[in-house]
ROZASE-470383 format. One record per residue: residue number from 1; residue in one letter; x, y, z of N, C-alpha, C in turn. Coordinates in steps of 0.02 Angstrom, whole numbers, plus 50000, padded with zeros to 5 digits. Last residue first. Layout:
  nr rest  n_c1  n_c2  n_c3 ca_c1 ca_c2 ca_c3  c_c1  c_c2  c_c3
 NUM    A     X     Y     Z     X     Y     Z     X     Y     Z
...
END
This chain:
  nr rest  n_c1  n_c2  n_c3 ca_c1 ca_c2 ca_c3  c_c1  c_c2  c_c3
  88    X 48286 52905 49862 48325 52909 49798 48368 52865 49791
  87    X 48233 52797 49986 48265 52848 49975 48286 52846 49871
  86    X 48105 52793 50112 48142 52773 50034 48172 52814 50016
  85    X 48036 52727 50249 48083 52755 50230 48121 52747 50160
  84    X 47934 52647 50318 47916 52686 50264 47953 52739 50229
  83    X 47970 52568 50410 47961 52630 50428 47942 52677 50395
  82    X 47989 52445 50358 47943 52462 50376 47909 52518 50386
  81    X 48078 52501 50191 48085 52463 50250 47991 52492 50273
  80    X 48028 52467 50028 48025 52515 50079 48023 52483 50134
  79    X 48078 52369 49890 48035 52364 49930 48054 52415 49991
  78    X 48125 52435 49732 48147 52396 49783 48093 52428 49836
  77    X 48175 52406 49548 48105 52423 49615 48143 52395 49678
  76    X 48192 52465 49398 48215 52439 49429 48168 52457 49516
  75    X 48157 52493 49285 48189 52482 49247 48218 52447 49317
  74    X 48015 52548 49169 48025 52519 49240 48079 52467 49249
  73    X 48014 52689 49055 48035 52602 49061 48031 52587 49139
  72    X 47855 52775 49019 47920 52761 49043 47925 52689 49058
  71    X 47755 52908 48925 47771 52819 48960 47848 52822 48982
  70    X 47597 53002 48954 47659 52986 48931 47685 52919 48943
  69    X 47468 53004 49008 47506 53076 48986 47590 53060 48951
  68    X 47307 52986 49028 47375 52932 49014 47428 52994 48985
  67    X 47220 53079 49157 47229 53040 49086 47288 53011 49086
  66    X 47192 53153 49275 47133 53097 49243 47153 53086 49165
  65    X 47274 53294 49190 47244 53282 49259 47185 53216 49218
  64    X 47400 53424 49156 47346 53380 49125 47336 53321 49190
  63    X 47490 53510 49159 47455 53503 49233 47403 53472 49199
  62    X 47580 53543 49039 47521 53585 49034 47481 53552 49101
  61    X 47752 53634 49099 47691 53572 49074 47626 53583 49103
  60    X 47819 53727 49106 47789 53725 49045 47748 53682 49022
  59    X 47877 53735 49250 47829 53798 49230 47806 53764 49139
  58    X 47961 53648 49288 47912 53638 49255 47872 53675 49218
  57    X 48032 53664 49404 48062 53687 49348 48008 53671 49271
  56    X 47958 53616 49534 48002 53585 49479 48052 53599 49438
  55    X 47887 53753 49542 47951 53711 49581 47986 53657 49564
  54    X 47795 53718 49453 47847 53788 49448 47908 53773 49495
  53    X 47728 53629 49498 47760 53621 49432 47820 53676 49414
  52    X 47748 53619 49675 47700 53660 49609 47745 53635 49554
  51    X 47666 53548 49797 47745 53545 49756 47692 53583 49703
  50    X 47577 53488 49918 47574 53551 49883 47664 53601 49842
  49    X 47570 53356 49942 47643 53394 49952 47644 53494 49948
  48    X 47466 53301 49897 47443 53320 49943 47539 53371 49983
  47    X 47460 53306 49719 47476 53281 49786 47468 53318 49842
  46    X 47291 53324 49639 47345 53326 49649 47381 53306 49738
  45    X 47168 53211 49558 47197 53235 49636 47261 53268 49644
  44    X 47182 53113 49436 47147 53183 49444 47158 53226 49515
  43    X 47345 53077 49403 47274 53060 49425 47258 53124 49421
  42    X 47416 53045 49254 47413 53083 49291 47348 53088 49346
  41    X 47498 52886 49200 47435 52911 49229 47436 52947 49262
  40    X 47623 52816 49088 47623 52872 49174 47545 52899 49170
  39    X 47628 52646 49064 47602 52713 49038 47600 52730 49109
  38    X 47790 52581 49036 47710 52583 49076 47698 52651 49044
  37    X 47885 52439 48978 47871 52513 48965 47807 52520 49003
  36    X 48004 52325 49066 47925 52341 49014 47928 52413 49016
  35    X 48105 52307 49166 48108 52309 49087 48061 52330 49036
  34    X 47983 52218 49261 48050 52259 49257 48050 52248 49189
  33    X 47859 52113 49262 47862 52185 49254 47929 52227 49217
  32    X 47940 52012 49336 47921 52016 49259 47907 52070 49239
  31    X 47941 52034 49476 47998 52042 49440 47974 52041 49325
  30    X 47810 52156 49529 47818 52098 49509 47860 52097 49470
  29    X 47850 52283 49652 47827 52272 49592 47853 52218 49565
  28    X 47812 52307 49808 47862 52306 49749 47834 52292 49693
  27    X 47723 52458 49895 47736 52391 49867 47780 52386 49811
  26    X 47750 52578 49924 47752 52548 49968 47748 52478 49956
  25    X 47857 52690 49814 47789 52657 49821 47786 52591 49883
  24    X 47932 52834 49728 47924 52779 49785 47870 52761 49797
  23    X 48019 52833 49577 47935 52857 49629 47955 52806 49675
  22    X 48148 52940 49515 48139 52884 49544 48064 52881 49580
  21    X 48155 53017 49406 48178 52988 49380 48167 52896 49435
  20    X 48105 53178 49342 48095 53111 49423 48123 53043 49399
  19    X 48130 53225 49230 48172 53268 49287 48143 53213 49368
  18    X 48060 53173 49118 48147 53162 49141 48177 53189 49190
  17    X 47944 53196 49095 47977 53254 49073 48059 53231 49065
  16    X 47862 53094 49159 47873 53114 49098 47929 53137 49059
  15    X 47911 53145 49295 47939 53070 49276 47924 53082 49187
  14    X 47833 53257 49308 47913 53260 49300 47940 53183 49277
  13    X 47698 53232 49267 47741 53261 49236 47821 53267 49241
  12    X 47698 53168 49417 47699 53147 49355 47717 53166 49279
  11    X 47725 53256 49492 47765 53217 49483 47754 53186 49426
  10    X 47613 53358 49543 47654 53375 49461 47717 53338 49455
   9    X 47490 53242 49527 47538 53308 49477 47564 53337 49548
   8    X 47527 53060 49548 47481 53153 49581 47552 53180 49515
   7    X 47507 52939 49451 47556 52975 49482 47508 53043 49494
   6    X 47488 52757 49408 47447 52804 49439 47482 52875 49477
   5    X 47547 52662 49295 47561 52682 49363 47512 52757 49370
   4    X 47496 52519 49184 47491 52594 49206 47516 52607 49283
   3    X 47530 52388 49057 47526 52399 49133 47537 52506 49148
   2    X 47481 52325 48911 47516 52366 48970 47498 52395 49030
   1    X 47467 52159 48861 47434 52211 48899 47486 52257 48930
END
C-alpha cells in the first residue's frame, strides 16, 4: 500500500516540482515509512499563507486541486519542538 501526504497549493506543487524540498508537520512519521515513495496530494483548500505559485517561481504549474499530482521519496522526519518551531 502507498502511503499519501496531503499538501495546500502551491506547496505542493513545489515539492513536486523540486523547488520544496522540506514540509513541516507537527507529527513524525513512522520509522518504516522513511525511504518509501508517497504520493503528493494537492488538497482542494489552498494555504492559508496566501503564497502564489508565481512566488515560487512556479508561474507554470497548472494549481491542480483534490487530486494525486505527483510522488516523492520520504527520505527523512524530525519531530517539532513544542513551540511549534521547524526549521529547514
Amino acid at each position: 500500500m502507498m502511503r499519501a501526504l496531503t499538501v495546500r497549493q502551491p506547496y505542493a506543487d513545489a515539492i513536486v516540482h523540486g523547488t520544496k524540498r522540506c514540509e513541516n508537520r507537527s507529527r513524525s512519521v513512522s520509522a518504516m515509512h522513511l525511504g518509501t515513495t508517497i504520493l503528493i496530494h494537492a488538497a482542494k483548500a489552498p494555504h492559508n499563507s496566501k503564497v502564489t505559485a508565481a512566488d515560487l517561481e512556479l508561474a507554470h504549474a497548472p494549481d491542480v486541486r483534490g487530486a494525486i499530482i505527483g510522488t516523492a521519496v520520504l527520505d527523512s522526519c524530525h519531530q517539532a519542538d513544542p513551540a511549534g518551531c521547524c526549521a529547514p
